[in-house]
PDB file of N, H, CA, C and O in Angstrom:
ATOM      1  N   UNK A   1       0.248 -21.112 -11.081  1.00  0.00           N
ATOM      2  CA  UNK A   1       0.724 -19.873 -10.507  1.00  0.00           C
ATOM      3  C   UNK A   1       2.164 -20.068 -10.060  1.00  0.00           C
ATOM      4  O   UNK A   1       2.514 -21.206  -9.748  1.00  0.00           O
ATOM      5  N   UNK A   2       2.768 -19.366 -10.019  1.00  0.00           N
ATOM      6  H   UNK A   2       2.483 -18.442 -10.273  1.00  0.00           H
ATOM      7  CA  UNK A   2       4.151 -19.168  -9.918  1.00  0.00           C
ATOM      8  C   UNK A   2       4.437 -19.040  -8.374  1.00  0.00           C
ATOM      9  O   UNK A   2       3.632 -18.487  -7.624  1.00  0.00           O
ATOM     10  N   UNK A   3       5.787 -19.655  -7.879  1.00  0.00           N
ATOM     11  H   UNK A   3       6.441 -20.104  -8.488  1.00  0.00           H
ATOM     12  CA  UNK A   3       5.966 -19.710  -6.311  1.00  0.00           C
ATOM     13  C   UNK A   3       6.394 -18.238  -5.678  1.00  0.00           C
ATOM     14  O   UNK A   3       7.474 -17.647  -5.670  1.00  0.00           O
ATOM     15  N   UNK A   4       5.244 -17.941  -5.215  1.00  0.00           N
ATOM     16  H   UNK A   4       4.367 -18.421  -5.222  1.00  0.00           H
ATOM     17  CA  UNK A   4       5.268 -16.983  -4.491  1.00  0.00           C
ATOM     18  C   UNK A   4       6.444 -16.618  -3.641  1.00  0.00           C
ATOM     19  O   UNK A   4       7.139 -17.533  -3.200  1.00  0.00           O
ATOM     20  N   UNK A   5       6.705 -15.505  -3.396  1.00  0.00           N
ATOM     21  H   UNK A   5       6.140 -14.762  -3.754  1.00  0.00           H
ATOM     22  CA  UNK A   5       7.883 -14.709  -2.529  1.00  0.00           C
ATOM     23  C   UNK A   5       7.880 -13.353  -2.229  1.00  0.00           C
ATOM     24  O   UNK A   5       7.492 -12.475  -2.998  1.00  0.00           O
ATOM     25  N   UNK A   6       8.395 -13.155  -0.899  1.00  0.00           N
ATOM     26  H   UNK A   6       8.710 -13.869  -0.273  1.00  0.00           H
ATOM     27  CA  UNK A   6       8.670 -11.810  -1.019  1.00  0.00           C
ATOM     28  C   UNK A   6       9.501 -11.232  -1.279  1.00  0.00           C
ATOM     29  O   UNK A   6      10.613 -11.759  -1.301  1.00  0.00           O
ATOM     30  N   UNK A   7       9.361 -10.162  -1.528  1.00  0.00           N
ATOM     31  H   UNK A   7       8.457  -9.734  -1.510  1.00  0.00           H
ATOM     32  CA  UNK A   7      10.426  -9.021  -2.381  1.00  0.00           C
ATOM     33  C   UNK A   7      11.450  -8.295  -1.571  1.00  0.00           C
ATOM     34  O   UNK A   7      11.462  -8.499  -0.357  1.00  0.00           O
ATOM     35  N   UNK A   8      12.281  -7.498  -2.088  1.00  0.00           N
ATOM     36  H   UNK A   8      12.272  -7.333  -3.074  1.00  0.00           H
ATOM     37  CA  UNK A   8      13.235  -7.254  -1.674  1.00  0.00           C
ATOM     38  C   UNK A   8      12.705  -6.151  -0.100  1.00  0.00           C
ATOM     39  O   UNK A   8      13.375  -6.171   0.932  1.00  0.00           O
ATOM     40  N   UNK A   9      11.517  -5.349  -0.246  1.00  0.00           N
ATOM     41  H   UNK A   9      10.973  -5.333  -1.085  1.00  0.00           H
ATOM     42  CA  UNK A   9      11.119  -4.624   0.620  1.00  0.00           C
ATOM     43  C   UNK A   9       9.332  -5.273   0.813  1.00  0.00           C
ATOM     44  O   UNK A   9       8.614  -5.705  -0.089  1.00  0.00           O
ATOM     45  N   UNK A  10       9.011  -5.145   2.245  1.00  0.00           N
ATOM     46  H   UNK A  10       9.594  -4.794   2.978  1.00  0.00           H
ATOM     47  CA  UNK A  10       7.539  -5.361   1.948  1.00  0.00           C
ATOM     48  C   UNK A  10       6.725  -4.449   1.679  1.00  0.00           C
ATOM     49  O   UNK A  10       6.731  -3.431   2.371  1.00  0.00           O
ATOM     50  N   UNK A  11       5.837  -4.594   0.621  1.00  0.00           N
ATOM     51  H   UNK A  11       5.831  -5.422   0.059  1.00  0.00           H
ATOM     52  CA  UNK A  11       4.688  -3.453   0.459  1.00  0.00           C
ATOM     53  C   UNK A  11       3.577  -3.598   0.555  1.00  0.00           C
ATOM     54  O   UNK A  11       2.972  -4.639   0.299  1.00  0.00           O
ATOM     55  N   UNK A  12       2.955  -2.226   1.072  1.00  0.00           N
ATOM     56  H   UNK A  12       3.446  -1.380   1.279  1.00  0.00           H
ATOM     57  CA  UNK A  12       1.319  -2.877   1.325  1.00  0.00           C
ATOM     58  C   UNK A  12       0.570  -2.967   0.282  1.00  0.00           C
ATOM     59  O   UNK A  12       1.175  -2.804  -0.778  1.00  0.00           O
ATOM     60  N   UNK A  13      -0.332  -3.132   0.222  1.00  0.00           N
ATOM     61  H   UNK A  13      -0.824  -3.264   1.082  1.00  0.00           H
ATOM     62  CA  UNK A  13      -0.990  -3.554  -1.193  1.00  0.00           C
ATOM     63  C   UNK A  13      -2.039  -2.570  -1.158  1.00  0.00           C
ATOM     64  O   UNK A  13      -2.959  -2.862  -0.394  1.00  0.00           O
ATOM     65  N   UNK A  14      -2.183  -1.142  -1.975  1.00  0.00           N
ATOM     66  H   UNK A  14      -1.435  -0.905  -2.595  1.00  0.00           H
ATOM     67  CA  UNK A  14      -2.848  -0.148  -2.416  1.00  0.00           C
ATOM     68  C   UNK A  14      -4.276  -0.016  -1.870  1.00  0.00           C
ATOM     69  O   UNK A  14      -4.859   0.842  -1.207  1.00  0.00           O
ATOM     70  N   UNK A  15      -4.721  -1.583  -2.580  1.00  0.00           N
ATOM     71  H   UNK A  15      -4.247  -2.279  -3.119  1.00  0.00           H
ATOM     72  CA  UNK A  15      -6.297  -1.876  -2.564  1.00  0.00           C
ATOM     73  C   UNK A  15      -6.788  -2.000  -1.072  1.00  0.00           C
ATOM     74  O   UNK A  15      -7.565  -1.198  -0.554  1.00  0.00           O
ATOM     75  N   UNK A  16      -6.334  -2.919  -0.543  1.00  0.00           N
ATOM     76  H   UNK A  16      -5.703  -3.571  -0.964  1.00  0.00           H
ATOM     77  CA  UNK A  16      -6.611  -3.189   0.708  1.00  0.00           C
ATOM     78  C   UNK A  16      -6.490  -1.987   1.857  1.00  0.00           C
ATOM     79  O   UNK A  16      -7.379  -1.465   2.530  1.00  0.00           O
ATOM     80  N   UNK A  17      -4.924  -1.722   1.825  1.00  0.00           N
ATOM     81  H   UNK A  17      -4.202  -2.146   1.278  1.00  0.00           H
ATOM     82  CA  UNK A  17      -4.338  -0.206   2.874  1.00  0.00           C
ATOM     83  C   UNK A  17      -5.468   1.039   2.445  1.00  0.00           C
ATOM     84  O   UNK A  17      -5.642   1.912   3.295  1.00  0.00           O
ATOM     85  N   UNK A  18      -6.233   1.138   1.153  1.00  0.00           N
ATOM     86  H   UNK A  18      -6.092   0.428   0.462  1.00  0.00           H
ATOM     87  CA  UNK A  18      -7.248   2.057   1.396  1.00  0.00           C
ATOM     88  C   UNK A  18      -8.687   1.688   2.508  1.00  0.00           C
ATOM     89  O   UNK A  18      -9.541   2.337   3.112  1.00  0.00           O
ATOM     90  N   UNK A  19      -8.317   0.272   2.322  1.00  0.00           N
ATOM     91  H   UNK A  19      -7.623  -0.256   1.832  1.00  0.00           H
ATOM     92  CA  UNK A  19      -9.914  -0.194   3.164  1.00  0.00           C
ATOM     93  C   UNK A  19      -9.315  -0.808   4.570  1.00  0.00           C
ATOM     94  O   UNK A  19      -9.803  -1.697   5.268  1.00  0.00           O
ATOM     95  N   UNK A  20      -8.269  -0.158   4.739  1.00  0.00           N
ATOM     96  H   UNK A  20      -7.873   0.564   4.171  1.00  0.00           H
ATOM     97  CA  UNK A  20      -7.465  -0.126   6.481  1.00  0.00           C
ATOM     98  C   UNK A  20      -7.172  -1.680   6.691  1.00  0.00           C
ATOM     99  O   UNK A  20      -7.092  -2.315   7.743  1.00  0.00           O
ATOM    100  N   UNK A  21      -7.062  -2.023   5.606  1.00  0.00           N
ATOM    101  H   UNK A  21      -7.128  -1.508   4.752  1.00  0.00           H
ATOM    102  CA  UNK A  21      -6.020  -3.644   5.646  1.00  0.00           C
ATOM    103  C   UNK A  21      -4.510  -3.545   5.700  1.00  0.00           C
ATOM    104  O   UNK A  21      -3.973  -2.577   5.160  1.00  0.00           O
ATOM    105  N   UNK A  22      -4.031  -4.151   6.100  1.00  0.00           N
ATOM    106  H   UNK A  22      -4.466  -4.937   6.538  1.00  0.00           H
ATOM    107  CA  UNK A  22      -2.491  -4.100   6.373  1.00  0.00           C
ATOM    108  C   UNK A  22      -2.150  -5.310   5.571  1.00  0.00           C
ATOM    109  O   UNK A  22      -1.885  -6.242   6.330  1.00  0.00           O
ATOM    110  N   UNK A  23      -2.048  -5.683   4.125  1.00  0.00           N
ATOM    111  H   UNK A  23      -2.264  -4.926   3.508  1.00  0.00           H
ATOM    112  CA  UNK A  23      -1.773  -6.578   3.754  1.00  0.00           C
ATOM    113  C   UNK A  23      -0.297  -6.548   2.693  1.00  0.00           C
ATOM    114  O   UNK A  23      -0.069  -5.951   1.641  1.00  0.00           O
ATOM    115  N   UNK A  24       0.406  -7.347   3.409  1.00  0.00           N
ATOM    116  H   UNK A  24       0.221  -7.832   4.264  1.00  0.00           H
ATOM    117  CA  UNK A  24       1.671  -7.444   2.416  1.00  0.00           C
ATOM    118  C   UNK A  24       1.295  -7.803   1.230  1.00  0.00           C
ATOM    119  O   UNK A  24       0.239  -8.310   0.851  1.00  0.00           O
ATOM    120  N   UNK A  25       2.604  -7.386   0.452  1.00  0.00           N
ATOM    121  H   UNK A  25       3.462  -6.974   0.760  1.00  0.00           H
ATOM    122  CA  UNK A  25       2.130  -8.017  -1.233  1.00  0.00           C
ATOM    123  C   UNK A  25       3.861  -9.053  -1.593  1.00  0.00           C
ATOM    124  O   UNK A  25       5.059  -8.951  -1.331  1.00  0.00           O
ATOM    125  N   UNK A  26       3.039  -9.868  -2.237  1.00  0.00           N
ATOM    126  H   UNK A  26       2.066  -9.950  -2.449  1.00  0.00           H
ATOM    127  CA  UNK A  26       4.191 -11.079  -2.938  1.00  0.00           C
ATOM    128  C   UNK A  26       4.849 -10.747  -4.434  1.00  0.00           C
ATOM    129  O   UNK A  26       4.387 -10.242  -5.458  1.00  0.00           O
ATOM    130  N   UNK A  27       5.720 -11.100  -4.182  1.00  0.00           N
ATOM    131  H   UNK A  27       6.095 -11.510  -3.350  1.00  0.00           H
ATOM    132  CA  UNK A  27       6.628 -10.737  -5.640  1.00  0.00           C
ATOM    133  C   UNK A  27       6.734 -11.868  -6.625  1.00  0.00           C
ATOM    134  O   UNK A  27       7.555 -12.764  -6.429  1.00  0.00           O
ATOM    135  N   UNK A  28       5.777 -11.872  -7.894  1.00  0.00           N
ATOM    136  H   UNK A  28       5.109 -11.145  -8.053  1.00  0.00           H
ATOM    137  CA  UNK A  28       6.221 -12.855  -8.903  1.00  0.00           C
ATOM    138  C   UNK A  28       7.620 -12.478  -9.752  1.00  0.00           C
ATOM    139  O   UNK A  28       7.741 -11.555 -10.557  1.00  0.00           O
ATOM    140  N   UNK A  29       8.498 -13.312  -9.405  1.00  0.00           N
ATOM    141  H   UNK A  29       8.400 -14.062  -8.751  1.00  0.00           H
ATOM    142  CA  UNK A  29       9.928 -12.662 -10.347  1.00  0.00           C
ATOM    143  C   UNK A  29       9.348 -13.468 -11.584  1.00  0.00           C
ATOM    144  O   UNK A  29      10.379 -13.664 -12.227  1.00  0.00           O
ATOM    145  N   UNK A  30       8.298 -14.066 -12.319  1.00  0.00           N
ATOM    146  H   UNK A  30       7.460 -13.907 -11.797  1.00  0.00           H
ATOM    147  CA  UNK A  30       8.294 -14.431 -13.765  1.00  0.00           C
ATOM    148  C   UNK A  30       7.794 -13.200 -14.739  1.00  0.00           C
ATOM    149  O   UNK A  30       8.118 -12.834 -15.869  1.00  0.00           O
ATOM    150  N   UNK A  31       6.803 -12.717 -13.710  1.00  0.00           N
ATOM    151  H   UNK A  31       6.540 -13.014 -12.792  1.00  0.00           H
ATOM    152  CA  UNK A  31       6.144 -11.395 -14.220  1.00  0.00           C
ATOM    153  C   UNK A  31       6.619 -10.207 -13.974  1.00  0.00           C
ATOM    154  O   UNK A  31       6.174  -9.123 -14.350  1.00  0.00           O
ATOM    155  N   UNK A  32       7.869 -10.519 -13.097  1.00  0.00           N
ATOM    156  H   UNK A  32       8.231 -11.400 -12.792  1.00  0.00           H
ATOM    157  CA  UNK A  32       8.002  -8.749 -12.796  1.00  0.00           C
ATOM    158  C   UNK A  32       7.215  -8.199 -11.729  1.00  0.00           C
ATOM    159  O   UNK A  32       7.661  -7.055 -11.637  1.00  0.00           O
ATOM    160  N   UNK A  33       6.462  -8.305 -11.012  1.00  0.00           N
ATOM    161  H   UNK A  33       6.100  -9.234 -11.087  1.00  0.00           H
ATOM    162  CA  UNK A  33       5.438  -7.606 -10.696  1.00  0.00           C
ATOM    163  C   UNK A  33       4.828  -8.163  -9.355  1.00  0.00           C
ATOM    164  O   UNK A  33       4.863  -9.354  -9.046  1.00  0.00           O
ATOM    165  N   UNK A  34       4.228  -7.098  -8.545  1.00  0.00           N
ATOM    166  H   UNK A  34       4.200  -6.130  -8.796  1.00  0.00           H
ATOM    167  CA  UNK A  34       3.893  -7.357  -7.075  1.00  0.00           C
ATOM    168  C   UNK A  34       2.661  -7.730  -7.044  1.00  0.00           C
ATOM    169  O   UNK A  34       2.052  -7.048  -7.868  1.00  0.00           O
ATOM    170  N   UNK A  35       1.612  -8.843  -6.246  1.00  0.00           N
ATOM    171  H   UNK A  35       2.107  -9.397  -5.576  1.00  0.00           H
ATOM    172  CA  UNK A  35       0.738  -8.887  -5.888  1.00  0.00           C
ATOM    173  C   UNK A  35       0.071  -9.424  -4.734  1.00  0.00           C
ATOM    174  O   UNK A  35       0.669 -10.192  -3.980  1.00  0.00           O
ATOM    175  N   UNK A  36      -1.529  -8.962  -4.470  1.00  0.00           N
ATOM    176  H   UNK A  36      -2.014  -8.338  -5.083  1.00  0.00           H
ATOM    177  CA  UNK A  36      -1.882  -9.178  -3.069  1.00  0.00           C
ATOM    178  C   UNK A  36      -2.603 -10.462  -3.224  1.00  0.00           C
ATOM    179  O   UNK A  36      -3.281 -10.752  -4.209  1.00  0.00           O
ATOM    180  N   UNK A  37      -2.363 -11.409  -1.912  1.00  0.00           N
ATOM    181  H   UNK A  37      -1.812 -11.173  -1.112  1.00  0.00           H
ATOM    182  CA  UNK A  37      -3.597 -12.393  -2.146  1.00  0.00           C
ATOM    183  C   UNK A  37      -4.869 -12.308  -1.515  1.00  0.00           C
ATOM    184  O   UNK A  37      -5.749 -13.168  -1.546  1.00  0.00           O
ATOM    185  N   UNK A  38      -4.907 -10.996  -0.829  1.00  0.00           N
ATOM    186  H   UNK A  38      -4.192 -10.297  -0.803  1.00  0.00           H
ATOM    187  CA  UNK A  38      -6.616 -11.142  -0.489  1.00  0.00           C
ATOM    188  C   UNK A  38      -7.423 -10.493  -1.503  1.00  0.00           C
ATOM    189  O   UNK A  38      -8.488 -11.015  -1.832  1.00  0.00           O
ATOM    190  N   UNK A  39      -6.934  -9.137  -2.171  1.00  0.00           N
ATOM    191  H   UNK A  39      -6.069  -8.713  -1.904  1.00  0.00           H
ATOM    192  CA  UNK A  39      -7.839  -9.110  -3.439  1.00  0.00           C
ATOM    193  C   UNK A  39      -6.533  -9.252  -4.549  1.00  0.00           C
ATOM    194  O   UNK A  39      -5.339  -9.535  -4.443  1.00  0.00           O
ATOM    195  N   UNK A  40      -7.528  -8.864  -5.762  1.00  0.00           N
ATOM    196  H   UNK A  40      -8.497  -8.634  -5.849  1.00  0.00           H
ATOM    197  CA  UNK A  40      -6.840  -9.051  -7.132  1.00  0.00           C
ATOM    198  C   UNK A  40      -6.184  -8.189  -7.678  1.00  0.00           C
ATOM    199  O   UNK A  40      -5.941  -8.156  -8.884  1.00  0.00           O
ATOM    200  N   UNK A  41      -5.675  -7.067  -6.512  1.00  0.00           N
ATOM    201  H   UNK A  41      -5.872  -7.094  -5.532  1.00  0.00           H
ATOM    202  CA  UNK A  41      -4.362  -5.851  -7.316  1.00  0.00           C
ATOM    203  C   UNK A  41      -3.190  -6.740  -7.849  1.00  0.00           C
ATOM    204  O   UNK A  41      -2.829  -7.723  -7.201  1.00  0.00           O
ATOM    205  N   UNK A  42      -2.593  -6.390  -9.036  1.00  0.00           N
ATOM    206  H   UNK A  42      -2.886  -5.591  -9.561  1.00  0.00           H
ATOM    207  CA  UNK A  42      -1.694  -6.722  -9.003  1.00  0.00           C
ATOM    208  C   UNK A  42      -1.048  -5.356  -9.715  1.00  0.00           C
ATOM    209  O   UNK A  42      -1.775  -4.417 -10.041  1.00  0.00           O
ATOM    210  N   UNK A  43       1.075  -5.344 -10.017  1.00  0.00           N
ATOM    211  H   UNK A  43       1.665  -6.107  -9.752  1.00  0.00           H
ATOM    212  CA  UNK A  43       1.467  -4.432 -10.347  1.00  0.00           C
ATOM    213  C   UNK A  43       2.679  -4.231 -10.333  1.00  0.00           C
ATOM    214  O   UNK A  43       3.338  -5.086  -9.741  1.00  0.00           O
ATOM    215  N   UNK A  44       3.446  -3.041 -10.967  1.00  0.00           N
ATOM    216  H   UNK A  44       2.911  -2.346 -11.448  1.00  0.00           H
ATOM    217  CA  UNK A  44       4.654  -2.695 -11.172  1.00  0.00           C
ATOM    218  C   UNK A  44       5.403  -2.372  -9.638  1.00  0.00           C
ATOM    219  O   UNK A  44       4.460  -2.260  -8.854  1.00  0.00           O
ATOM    220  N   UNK A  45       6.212  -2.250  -9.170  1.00  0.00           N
ATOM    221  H   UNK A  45       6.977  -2.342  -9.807  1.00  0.00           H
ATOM    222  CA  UNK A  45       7.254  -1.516  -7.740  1.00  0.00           C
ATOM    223  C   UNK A  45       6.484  -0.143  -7.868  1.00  0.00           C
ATOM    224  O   UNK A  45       5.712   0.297  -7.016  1.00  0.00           O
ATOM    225  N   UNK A  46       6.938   0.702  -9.527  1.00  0.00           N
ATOM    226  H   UNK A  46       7.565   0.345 -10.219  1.00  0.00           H
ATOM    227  CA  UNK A  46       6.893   1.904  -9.316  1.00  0.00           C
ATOM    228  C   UNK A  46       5.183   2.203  -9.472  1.00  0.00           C
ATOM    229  O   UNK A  46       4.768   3.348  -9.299  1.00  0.00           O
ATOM    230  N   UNK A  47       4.472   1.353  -9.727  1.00  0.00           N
ATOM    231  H   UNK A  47       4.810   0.422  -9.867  1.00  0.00           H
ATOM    232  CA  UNK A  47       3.136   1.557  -9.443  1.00  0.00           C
ATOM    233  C   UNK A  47       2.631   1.459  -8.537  1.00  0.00           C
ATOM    234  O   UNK A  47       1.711   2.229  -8.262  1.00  0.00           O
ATOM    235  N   UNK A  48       3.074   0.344  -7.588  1.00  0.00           N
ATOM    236  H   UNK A  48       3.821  -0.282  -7.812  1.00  0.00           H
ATOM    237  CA  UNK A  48       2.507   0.130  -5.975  1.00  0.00           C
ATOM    238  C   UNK A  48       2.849   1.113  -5.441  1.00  0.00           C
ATOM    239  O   UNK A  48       2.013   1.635  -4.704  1.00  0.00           O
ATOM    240  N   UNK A  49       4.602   1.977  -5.622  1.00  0.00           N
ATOM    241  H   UNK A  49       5.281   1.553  -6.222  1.00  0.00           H
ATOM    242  CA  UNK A  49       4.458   2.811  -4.512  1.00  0.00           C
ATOM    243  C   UNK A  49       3.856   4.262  -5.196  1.00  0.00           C
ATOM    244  O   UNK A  49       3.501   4.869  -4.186  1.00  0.00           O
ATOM    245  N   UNK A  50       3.627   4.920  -6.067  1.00  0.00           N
ATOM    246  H   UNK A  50       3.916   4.426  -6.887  1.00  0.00           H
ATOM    247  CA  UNK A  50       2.689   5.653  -6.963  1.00  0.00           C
ATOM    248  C   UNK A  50       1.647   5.812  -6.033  1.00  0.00           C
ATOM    249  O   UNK A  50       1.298   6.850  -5.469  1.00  0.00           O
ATOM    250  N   UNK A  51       1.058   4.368  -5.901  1.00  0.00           N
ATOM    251  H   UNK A  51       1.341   3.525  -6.358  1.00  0.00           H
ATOM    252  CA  UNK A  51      -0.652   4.294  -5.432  1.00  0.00           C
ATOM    253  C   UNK A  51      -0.304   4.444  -3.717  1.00  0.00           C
ATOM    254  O   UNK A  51      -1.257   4.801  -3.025  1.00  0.00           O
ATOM    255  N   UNK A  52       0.898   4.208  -3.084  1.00  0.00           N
ATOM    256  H   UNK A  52       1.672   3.917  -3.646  1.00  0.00           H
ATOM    257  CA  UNK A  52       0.823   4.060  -1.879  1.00  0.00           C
ATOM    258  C   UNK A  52       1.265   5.577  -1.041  1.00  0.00           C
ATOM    259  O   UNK A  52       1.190   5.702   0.182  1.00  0.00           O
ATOM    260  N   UNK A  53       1.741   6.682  -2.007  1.00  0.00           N
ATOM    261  H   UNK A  53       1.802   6.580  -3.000  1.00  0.00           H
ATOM    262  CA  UNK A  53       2.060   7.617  -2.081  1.00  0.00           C
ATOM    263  C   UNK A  53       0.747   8.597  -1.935  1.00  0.00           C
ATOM    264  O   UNK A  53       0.623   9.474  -1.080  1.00  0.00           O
ATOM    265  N   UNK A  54      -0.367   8.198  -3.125  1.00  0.00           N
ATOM    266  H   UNK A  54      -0.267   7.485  -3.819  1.00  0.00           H
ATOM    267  CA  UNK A  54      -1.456   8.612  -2.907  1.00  0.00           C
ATOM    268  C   UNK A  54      -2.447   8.509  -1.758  1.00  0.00           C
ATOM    269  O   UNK A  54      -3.248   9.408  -1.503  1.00  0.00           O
ATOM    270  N   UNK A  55      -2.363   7.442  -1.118  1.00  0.00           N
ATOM    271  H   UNK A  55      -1.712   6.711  -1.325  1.00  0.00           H
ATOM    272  CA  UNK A  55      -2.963   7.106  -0.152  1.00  0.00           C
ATOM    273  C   UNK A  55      -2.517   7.681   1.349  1.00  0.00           C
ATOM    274  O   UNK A  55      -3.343   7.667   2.262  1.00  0.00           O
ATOM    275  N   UNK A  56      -1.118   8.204   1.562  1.00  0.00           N
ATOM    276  H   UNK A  56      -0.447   8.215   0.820  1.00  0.00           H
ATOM    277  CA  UNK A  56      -0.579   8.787   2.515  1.00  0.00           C
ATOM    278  C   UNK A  56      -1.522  10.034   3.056  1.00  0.00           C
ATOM    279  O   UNK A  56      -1.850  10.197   4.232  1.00  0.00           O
ATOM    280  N   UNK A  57      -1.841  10.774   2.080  1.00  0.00           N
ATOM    281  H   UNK A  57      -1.574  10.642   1.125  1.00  0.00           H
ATOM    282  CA  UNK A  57      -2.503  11.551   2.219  1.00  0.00           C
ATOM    283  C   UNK A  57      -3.438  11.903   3.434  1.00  0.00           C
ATOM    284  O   UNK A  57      -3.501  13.028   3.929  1.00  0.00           O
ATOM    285  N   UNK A  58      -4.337  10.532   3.963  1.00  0.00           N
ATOM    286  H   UNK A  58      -4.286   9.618   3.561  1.00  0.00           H
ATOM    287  CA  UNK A  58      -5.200  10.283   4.974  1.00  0.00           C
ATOM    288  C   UNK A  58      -4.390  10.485   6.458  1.00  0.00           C
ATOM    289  O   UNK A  58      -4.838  10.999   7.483  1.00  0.00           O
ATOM    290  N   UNK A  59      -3.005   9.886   6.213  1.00  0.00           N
ATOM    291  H   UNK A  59      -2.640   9.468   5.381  1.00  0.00           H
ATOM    292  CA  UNK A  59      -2.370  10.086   7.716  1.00  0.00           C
ATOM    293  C   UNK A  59      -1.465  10.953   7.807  1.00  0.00           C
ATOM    294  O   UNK A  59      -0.452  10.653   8.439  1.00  0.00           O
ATOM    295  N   UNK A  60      -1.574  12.146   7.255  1.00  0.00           N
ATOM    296  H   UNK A  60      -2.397  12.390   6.742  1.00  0.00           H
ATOM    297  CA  UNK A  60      -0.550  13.339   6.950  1.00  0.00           C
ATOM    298  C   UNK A  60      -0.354  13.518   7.980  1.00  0.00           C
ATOM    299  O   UNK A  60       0.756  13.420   8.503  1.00  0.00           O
ATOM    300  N   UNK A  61      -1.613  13.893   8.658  1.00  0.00           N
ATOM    301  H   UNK A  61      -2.515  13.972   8.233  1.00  0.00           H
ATOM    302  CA  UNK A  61      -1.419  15.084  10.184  1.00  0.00           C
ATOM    303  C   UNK A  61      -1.901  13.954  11.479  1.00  0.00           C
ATOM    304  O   UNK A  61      -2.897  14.232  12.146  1.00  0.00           O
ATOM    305  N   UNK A  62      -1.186  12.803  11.732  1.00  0.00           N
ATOM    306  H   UNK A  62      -0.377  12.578  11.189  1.00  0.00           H
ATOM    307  CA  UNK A  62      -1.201  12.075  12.265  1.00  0.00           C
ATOM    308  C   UNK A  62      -0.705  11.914  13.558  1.00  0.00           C
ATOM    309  O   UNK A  62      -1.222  11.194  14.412  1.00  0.00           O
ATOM    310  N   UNK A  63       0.258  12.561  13.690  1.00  0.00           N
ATOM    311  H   UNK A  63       0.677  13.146  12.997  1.00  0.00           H
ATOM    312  CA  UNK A  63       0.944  12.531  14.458  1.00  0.00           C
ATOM    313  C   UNK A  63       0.902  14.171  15.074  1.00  0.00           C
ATOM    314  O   UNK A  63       1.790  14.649  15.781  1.00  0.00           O
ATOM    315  N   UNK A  64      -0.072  14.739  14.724  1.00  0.00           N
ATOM    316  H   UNK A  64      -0.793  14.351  14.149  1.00  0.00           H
ATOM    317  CA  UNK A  64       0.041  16.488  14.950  1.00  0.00           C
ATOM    318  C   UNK A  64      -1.012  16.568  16.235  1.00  0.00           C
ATOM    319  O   UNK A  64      -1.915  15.753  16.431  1.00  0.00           O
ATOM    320  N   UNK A  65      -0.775  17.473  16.892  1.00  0.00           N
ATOM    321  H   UNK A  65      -0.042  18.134  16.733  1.00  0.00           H
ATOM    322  CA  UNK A  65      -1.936  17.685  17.702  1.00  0.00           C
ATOM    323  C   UNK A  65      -2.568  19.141  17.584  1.00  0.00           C
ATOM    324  O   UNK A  65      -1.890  20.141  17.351  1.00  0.00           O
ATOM    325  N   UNK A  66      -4.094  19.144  17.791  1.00  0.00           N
ATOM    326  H   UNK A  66      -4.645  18.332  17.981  1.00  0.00           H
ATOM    327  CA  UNK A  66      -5.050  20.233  17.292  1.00  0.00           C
ATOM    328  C   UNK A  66      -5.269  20.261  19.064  1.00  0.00           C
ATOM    329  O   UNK A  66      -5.610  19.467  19.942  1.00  0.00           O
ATOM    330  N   UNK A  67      -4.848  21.678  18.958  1.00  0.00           N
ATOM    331  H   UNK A  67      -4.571  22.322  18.245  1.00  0.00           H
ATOM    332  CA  UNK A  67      -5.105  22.193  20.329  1.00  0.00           C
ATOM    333  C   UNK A  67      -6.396  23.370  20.410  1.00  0.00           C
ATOM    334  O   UNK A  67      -7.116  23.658  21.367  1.00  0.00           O
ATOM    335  N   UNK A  68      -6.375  23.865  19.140  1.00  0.00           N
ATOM    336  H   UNK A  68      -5.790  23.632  18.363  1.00  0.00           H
ATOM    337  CA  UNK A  68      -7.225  24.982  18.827  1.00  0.00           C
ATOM    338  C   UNK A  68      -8.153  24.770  17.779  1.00  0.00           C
ATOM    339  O   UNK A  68      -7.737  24.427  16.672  1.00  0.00           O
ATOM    340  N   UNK A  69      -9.685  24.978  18.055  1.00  0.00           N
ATOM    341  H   UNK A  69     -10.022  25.257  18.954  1.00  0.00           H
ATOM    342  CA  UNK A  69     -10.255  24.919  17.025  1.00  0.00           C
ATOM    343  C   UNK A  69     -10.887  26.454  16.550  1.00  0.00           C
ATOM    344  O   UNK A  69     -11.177  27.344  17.350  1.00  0.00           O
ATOM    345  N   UNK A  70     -11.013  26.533  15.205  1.00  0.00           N
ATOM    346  H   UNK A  70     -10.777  25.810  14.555  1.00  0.00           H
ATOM    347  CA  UNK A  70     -11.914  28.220  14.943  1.00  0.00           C
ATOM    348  C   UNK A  70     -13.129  27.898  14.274  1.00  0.00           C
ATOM    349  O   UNK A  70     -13.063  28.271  13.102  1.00  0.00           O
ATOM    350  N   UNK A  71     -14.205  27.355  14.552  1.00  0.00           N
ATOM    351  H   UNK A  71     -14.258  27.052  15.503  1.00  0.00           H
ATOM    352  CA  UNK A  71     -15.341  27.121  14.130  1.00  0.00           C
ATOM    353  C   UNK A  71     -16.735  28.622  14.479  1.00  0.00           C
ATOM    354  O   UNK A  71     -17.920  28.815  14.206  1.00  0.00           O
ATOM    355  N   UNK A  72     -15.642  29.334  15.198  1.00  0.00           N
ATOM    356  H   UNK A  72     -14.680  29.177  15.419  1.00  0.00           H
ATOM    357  CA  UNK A  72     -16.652  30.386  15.371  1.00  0.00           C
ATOM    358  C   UNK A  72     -16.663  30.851  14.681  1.00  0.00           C
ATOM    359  O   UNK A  72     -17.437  31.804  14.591  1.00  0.00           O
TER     360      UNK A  72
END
């Protein structure tokens, strides 16, 4: 395996940040390509952030506060 490093920015790693892991990902410069070492994602820049884009989704309204509910 090739000596691991990080990349120019850190990214979280898709797989994990869906299952509320906070895990950085390492940059192989032989392959091009980002990966995690707790599971086996591996991948392009513009694919990690693709998938990390998708995942935002969950903390959209995060920071919002619900003062009112209409369930009646």
């Amino acid at each position: 395996m090739a000596q691991a490093g990080k990349g120019k920015l850190n990214y979280r790693c898709p797989s994990c940040f869906m299952r509320d892991l906070d895990i950085d990902m390492f940059f192989d410069r032989d392959k091009g390509e980002y990966y995690c070492l707790r599971c086996q994602y591996s991948g392009t820049e513009a694919d990690v952030l693709e998938k990390n884009e998708m995942i935002r989704f969950r903390y959209r309204a995060m920071h919002t506060r619900y003062e009112k509910f209409d369930f009646d």
